[in-house]
N, C-alpha and C positions, 0 to 999 in steps of 0.2 A: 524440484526445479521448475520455475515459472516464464512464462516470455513477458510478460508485465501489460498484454491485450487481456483487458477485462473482458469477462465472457459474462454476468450477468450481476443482477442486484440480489442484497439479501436484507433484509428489513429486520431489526433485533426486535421480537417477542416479549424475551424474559429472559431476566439476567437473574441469578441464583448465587448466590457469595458463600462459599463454604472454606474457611479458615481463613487462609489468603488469597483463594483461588475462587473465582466467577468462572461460573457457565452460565453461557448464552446461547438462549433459544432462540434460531434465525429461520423468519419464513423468507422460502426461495421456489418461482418456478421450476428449480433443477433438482429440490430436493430429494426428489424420487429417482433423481437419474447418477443419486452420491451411494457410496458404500463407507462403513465403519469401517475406519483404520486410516479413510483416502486422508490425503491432502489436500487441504483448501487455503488457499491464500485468500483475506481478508482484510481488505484495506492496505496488501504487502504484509502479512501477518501469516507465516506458515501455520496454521490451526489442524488439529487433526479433528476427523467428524466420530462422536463417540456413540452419537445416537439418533434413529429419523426414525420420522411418525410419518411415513407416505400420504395418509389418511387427510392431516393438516398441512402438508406441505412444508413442514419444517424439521431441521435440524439440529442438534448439538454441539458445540464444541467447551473446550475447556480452558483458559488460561491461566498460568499460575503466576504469582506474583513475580517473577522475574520480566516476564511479558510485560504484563501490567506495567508498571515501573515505566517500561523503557516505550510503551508504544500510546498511542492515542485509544486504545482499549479500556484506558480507567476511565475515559470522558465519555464511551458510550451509555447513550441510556436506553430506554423502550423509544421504539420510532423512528432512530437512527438508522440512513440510508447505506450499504458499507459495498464497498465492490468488491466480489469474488472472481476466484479463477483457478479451475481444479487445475494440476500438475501436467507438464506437458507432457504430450508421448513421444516414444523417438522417434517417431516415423512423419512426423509434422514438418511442417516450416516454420521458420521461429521467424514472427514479425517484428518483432522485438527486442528486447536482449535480456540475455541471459539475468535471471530475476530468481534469489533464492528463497526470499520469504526472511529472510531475516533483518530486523529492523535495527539498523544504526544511529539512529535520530531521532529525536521529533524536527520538524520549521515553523514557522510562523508565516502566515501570509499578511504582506506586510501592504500590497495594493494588487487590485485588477483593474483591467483597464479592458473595454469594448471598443474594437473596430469596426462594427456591422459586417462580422459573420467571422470574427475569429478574438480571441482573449487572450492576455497573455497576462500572468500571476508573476509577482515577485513575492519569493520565499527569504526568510532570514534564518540561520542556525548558527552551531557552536561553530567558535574562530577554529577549533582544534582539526575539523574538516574539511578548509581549505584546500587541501592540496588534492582532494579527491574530485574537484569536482571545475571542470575544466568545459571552455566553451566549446560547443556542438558536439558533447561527449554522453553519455546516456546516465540517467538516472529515473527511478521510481520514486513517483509520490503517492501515497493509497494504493500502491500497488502498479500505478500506471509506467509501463514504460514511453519517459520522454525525454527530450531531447535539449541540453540545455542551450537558451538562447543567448544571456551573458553572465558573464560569473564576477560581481566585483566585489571585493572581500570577502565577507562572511553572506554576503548575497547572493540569489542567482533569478535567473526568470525564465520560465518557460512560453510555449505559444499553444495554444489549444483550438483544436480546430474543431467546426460544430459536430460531427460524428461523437468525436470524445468528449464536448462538453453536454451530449445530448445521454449518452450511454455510460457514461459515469458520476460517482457524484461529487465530482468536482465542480459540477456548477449550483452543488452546496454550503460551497465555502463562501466565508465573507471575511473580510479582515479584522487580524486578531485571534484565527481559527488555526488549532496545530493541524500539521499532518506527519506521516510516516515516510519516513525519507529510508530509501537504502539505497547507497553510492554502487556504483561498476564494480563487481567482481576482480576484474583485471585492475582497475585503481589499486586497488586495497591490498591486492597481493605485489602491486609495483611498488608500492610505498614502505610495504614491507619487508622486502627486498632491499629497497635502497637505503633503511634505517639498520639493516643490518651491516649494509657498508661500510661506514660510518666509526 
């Protein structure tokens, strides 16, 4: 379980393709501070870490082609900037909200627009996720927990403020770029609910 506050950058090394499944080598300042087995969320991507080289600063994870498939992982290549954020503990405060690592989407960024000292992105996705995604309601992009600004159709927009466009790489993106969407927890289990009504 994740709060969707990015806690640092990981930079992909080297990607390794073995059957259907890629491992990626990610250099990260925290590399030395992961253990084998943890949980790292990656761009909203729950990743386990299988392997660290303290020495280079970098780590391992593995994804298998169901990931692949479904997240913005088959687009990464060497050089790619990605936000991580190991697992929260329960003893924290959650800035955020509740953020599993599991990825429901890709979006599309469809515009950004500059205020002088804040941005705000409009994303597009599948019509089938309307219902999950509701004005001033929470959702992760790359992992980010944010706050939707409107919702109209299959659209929605967020607002970014420079802290988070400085510390994450959302001010990577340019339009036409997917991202990793995962809707509220509580959505998904309400919708699920009420299709069982029915």
């Amino acid at each position: 379980m994740f709060t969707g506050i990015i806690e640092s950058y990981a930079v992909v090394k080297g990607i390794l393709s073995e059957g259907t499944n890629k491992t990626f080598t990610l250099y990260s300042d925290i590399s030395k501070e992961l253990k084998i087995d943890q949980s790292v969320a990656h761009d909203g991507v729950c990743l386990t870490v299988i392997n660290i080289d303290a020495l280079n600063n970098t780590y391992q994870v593995t994804a298998i082609e169901e990931t692949l498939s479904r997240t913005t992982l088959q687009y990464w290549n060497v050089g790619h900037k990605v936000n991580i954020e190991r697992s929260m503990l329960a003893n924290q405060r959650i800035d955020g909200h509740f953020v599993q690592g599991h990825i429901d989407t890709m979006a599309t960024v469809l515009d950004i627009q500059s205020h002088q000292g804040s941005w705000t992105y409009l994303f597009e996705y599948d019509e089938k996720y309307i219902p999950l995604v509701v004005k001033k309601g929470s959702i992760a992009v790359n992992g980010i927990s944010l706050t939707v600004v409107s919702a109209e159709k299959n659209t929605f927009s967020v607002c970014i403020i420079p802290y988070t466009y400085e510390h994450t790489n959302i001010h990577t993106l340019q339009v036409g770029d997917k991202v990793n969407i995962e809707f509220d927890i509580l959505g998904k289990y309400m919708q699920r609910f009420l299709s069982n009504q029915q």
